[in-house]
C-alpha positions as CSV (number, residue, x, y, z in Angstrom):
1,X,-32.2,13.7,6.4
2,X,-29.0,13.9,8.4
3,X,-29.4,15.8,11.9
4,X,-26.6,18.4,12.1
5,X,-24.6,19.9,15.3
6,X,-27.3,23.0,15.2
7,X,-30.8,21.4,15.4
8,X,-32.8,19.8,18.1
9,X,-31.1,16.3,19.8
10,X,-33.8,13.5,20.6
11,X,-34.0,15.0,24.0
12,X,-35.3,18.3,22.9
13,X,-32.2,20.6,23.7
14,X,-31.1,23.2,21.1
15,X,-27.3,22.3,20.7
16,X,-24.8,24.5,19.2
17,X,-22.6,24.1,16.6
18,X,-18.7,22.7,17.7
19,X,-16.2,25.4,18.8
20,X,-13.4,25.6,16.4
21,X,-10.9,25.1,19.0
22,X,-12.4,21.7,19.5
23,X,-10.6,20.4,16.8
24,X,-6.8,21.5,18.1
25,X,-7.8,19.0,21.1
26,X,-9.0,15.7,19.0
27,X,-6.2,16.9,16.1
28,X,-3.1,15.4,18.7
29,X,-5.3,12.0,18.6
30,X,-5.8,11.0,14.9
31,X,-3.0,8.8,14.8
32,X,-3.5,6.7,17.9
33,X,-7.2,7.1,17.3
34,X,-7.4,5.7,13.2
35,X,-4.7,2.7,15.1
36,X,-7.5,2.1,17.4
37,X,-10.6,1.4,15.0
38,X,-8.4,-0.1,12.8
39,X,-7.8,-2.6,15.5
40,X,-11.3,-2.5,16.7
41,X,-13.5,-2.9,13.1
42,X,-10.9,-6.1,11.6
43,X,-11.7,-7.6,15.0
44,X,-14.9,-7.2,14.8
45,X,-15.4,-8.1,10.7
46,X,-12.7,-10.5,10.0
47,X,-13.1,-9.9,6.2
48,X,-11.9,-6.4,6.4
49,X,-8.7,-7.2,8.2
50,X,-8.1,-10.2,4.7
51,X,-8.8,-7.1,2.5
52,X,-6.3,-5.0,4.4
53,X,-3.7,-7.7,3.8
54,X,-4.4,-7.7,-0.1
55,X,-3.5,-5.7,-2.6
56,X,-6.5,-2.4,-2.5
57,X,-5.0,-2.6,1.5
58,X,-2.8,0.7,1.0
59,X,-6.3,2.3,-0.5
60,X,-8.5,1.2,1.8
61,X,-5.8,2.8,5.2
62,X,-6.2,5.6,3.1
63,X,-9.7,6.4,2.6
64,X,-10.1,5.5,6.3
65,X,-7.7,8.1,7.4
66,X,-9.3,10.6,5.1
67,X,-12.8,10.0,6.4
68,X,-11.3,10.7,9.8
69,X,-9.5,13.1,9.6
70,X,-11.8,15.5,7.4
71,X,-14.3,15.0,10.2
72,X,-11.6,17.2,12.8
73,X,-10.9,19.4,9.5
74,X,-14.7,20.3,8.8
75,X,-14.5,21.2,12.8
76,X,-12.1,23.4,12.3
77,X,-12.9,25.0,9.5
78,X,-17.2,24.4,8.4
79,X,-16.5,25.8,5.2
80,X,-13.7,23.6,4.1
81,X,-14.5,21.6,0.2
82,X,-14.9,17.9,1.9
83,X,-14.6,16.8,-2.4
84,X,-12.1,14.2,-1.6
85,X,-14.0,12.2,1.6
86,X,-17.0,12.6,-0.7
87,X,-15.2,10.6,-3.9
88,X,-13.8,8.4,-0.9
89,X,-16.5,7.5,0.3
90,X,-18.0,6.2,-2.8
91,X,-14.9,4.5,-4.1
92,X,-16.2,2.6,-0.8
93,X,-19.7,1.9,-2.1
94,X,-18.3,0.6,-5.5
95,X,-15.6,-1.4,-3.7
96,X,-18.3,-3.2,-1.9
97,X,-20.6,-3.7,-5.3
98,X,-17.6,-4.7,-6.6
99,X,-16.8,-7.5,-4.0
100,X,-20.4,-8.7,-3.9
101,X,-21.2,-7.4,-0.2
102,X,-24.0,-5.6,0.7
103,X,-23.4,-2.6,3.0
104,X,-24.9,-3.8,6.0
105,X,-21.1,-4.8,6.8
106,X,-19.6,-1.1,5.9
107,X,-22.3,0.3,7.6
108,X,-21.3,-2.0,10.9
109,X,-17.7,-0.8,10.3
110,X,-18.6,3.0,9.9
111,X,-21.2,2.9,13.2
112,X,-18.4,1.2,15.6
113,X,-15.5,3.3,14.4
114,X,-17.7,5.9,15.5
115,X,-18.4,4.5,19.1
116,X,-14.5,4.1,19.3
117,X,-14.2,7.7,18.6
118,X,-16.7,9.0,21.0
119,X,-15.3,6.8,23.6
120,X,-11.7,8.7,23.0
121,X,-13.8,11.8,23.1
122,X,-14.6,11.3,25.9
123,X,-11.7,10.7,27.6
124,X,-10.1,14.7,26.1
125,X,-13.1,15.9,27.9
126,X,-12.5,14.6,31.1
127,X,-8.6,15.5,30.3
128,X,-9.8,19.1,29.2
129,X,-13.1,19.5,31.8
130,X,-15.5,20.1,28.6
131,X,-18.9,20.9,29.6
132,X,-21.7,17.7,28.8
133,X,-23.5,20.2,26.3
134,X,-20.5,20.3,24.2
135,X,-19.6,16.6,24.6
136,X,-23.2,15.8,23.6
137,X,-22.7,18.1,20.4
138,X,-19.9,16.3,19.8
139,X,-21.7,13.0,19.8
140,X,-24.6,14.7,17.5
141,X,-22.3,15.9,14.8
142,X,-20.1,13.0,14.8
143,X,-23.0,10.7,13.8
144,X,-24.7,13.2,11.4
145,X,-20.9,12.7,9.6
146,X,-21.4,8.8,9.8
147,X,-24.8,9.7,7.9
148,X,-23.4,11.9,5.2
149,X,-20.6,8.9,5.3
150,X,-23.2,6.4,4.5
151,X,-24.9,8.0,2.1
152,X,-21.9,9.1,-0.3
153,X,-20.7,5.4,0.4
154,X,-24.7,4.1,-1.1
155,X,-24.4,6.3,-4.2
156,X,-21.2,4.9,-5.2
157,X,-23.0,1.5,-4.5
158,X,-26.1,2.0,-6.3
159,X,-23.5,3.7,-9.4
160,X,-22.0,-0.1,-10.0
161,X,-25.5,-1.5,-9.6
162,X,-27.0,0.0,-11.6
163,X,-24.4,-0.2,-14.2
164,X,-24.2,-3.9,-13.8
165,X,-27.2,-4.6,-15.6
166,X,-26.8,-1.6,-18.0
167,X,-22.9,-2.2,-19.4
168,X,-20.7,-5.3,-19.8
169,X,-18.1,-3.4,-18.6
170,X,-19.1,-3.0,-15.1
171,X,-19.5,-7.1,-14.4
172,X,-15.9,-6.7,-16.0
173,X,-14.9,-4.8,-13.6
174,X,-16.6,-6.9,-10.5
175,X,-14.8,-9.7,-12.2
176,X,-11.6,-8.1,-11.7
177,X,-12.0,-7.5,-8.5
178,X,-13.2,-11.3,-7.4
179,X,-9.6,-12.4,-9.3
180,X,-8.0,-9.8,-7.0
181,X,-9.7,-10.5,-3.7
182,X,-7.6,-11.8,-0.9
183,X,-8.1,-14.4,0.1
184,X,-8.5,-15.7,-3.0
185,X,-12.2,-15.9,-4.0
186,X,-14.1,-19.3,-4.5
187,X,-13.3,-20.8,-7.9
188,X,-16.5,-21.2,-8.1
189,X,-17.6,-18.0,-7.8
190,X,-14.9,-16.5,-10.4
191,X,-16.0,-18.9,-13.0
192,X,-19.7,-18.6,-12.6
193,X,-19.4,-14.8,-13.0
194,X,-16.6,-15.0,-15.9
195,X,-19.2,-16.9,-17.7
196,X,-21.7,-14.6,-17.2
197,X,-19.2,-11.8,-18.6
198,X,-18.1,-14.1,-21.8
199,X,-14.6,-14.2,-20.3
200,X,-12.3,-17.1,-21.2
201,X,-11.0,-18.3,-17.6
202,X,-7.5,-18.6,-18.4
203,X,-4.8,-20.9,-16.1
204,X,-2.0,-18.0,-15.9
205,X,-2.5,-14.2,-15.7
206,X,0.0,-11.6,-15.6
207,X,-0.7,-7.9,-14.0
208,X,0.6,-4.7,-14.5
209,X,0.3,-2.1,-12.4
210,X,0.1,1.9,-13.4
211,X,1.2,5.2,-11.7
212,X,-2.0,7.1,-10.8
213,X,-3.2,8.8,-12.7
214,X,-3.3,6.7,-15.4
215,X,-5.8,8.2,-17.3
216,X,-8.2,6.8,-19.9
217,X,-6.8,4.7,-22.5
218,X,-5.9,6.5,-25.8
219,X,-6.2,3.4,-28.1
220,X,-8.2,0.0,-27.7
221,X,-7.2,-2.1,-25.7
222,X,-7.4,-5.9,-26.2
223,X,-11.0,-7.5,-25.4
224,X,-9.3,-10.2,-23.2
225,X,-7.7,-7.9,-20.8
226,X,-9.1,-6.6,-17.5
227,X,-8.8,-3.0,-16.2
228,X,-10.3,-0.3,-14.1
229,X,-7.8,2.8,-15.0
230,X,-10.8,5.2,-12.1
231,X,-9.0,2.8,-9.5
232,X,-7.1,5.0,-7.0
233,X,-4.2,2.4,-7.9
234,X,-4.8,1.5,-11.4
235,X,-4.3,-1.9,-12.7
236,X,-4.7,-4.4,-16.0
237,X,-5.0,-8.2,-15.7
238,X,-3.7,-9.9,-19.2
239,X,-4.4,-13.3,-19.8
240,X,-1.0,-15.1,-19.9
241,X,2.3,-13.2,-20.5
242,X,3.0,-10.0,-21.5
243,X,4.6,-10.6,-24.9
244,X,5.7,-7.6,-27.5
245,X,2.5,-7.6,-28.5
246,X,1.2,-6.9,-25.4
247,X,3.5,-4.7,-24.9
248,X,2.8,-2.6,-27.8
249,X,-0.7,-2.4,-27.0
250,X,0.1,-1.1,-23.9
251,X,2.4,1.3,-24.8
252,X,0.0,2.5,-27.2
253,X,-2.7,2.3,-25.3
254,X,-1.4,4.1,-21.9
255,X,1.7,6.4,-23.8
256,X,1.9,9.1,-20.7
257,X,2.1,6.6,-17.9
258,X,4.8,4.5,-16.2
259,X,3.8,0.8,-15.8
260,X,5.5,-2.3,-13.9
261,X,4.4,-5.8,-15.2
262,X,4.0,-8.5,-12.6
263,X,5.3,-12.1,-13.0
264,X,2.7,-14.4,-14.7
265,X,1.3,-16.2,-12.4
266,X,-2.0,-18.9,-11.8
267,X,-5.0,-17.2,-12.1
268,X,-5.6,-18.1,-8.2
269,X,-2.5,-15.7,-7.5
270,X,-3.2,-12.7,-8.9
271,X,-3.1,-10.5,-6.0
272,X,0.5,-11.5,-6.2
273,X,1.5,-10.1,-9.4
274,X,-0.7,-7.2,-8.6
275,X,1.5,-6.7,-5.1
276,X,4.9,-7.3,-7.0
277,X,4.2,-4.8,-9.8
278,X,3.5,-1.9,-7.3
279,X,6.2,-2.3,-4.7
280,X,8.0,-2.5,-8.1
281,X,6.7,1.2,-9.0
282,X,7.8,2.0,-4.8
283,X,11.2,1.0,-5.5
284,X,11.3,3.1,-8.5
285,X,10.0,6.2,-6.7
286,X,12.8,5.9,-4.1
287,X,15.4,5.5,-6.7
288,X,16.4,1.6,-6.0
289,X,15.4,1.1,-9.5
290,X,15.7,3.0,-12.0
291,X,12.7,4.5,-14.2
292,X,11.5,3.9,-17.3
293,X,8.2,3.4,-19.3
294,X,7.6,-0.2,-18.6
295,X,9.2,-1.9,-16.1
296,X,9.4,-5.8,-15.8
297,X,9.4,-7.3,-12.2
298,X,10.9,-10.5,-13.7
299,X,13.8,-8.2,-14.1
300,X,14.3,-7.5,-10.4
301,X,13.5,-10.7,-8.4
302,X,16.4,-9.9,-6.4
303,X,15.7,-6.2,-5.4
304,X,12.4,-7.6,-4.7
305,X,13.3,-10.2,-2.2
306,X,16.2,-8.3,-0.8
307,X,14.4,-5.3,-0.1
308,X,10.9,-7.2,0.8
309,X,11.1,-6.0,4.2
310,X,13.3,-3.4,4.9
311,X,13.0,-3.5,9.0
312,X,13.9,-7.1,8.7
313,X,17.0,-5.8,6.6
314,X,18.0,-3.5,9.2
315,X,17.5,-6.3,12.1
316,X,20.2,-8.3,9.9
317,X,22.2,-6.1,9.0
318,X,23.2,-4.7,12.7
319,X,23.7,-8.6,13.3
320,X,25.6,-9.5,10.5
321,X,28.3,-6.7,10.9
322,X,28.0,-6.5,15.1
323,X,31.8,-7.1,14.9
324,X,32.7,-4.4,13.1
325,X,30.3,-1.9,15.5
326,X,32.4,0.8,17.5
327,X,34.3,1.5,14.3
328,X,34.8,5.0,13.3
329,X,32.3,5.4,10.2
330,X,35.7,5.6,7.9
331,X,37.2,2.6,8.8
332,X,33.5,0.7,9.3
333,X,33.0,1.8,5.5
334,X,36.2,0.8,4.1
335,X,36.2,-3.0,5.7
336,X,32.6,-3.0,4.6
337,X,33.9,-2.4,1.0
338,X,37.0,-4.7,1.3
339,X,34.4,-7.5,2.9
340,X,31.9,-6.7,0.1
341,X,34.4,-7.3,-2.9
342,X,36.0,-10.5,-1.1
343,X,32.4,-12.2,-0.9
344,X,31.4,-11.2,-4.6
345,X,34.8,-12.1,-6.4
346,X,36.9,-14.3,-3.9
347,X,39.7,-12.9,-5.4
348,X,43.3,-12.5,-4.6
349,X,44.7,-9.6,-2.9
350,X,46.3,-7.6,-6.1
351,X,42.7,-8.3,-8.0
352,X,40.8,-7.2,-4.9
353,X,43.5,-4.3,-4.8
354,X,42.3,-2.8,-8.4
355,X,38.9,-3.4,-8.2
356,X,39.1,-1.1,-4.6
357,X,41.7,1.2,-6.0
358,X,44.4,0.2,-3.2
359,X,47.5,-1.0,-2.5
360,X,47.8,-5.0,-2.5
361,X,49.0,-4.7,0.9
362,X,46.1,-2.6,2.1
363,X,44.1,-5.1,1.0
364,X,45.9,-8.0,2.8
365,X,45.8,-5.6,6.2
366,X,42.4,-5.3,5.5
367,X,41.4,-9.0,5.1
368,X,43.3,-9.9,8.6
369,X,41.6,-7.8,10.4
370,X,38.3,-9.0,9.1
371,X,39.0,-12.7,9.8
372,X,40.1,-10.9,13.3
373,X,37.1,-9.7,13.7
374,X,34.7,-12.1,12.1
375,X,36.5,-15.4,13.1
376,X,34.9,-18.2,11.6
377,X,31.7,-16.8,10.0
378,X,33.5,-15.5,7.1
379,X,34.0,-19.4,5.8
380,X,30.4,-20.7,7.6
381,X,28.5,-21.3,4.5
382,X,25.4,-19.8,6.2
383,X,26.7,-17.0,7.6
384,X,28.2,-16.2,5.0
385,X,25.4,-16.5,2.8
386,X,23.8,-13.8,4.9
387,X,26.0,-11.6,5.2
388,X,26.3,-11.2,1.8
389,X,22.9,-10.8,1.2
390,X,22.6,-7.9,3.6
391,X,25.6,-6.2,1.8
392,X,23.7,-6.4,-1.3
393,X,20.5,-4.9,0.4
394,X,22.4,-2.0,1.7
395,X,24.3,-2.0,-1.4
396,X,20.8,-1.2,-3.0
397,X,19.9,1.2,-0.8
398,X,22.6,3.2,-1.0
399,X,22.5,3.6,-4.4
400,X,19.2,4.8,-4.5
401,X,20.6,7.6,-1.9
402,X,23.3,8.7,-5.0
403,X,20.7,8.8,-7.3
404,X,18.5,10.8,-5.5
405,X,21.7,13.3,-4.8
406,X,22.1,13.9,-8.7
């Protein structure tokens, strides 16, 4: 049974429970503090820090953030519903069913991110002069919480267990999982247990991605497909493309929810599609791309590469135009336009002129003082290449800013 802050320690001294006000002092620390045993626990199991990199990675920060941070909430406030750690904590468990692990690795991962929090305990007391009887009820109810961590985190475990020899579904599921895992899993290892599942191993997959919560599926879905809609980030796998067939099933299948299909790719790069299709529904959710009910990533390579990294954009960007910084915002704007138009149409000044909605002349102004300013690099094939392409990415971006303003 898990000890908690009020009853005996091993040495015999009646601790008592953690003042409230505690929690306003370890509060200012959650952010550096999660940073820390992120770094420390991927250090110390290398597998966790390949999962973080694949595509459940946005989950998992989350669920580790949440375990942390309802451990400073159920401080400050005892009575507080802790229902969402509790569901997080087993999506953990079946994660790791799912995956094959045993939790002797979670367990590992749970215990040291626990040391790394005492140890920044610590430190606030010395910062703060806390009393050792408070710092040891600190350390007391900190690892009762790792207990009740643990054993939400085995129930979830024991669920997919136990359903894996009771329902098909559930090795379905673990199979899903071994075609997502990152890096990829042994080929060995997917075949053997697609085998086991009567699953046809095909050579190309495709994966769509759904907006959570996707909800149960209304009509049947095809026995070749994958899915686990409970996922915090629901997902399907299809075998092949996604044809209008497929596409009507899904429809069909998931009419309330918004969807964005990955490119089909080998089997081996799953994880891939998966990634594509949700920074996909990202894009959509800041306005970049527009919404709909099913959205095809094959329809946006170039948003996707342009905006695949959008503090790599702004690094290129302030390079790109350096020589037209210490502009006033008008002017910048308006040579940005006139540059913009010149790269995409190479046209002369009177067709440049209509398509800007300006004199001829202005246009011709305009142009000298960007070959002023620019020099050579405007006819550097390279250069030029690149400046264009981080036109196009801010191009993107502000769009999405004038949809957002309608």
């Amino acid at each position: 049974m898990p000890r908690s802050a009020t009853q005996p320690s091993d040495a015999g001294e009646p601790l008592g429970p953690l003042p409230q006000e505690f929690a306003a002092l370890i509060r200012p620390e959650l952010p550096s503090l999660i940073q820390e045993i992120g770094i420390e626990v991927t250090r110390a199991y290398p597998e966790y820090a390949r999962l973080l990199n694949g595509p459940y990675g946005q989950a998992i920060r989350r669920g580790v953030e949440q375990n942390i941070s309802a451990f400073v909430d159920q401080v400050a406030s005892p009575s507080a519903p802790t229902t969402l750690r509790d569901e997080m904590c087993r999506r953990f468990g079946r994660f790791e069913a799912y995956e094959g692990r045993s939790l002797e690795t979670l367990q590992g991962a749970y215990r040291l991110g626990a040391r790394v929090a005492l140890r920044r305990a610590k430190k606030v007391g010395r910062r703060y002069h806390l009393s050792p009887t408070l710092m040891l009820s600190f350390a007391d109810a900190l690892f009762a919480y790792i207990d009740e961590l643990e054993a939400l985190t085995r129930e979830g475990y024991l669920q997919v267990r136990a359903e894996a020899v009771e329902q098909p579904d559930a090795l379905r599921r673990r199979l899903l999982h071994l075609i997502l895992a990152a890096p990829p899993a042994p080929r060995t290892a997917v075949t053997e247990l697609a085998e086991q599942t009567g699953w046809p191993l095909p050579d190309r997959v495709t994966l769509v991605a759904l907006r959570s919560p996707a909800g149960a599926p209304r009509a049947q879905v095809d026995n070749d497909v994958l899915l686990d809609p409970a996922d915090p980030q629901p997902h399907l796998l299809f075998p092949g493309e996604v044809d209008d067939a497929r596409r009507r099933m899904l429809e069909a299948a998931f009419p309330a929810a918004r969807a964005a299909v990955g490119l089909t790719v080998p089997t081996a790069s799953a994880a891939d599609s998966l990634r594509w299709a949700r920074r996909v529904l990202e894009l959509i959710d800041t306005g970049v791309i527009e919404d709909a009910p099913l959205t095809f990533c094959a329809d946006h390579l170039l948003t996707l590469w342009l905006l695949a990294d959008p503090g790599l954009v702004d690094q290129l960007a302030e390079r790109q135009l350096a020589p037209l910084a210490g502009l006033t915002p008008t002017r910048r704007h308006r040579l940005v336009e006139t540059l913009r138009t010149w790269l995409e149409t190479r046209g002369t000044a009177a067709q440049m002129g209509e398509l800007l909605d300006v004199h001829p002349q202005t246009v011709r102004y305009r142009m000298r003082t960007l070959e002023a300013r620019f020099g050579g690099r405007l006819t550097a094939p390279r250069t030029r290449f690149a400046t264009e392409a981080v036109l196009r990415a801010l191009d993107l971006r502000a769009e999405a800013g004038r949809r957002g303003e309608r």
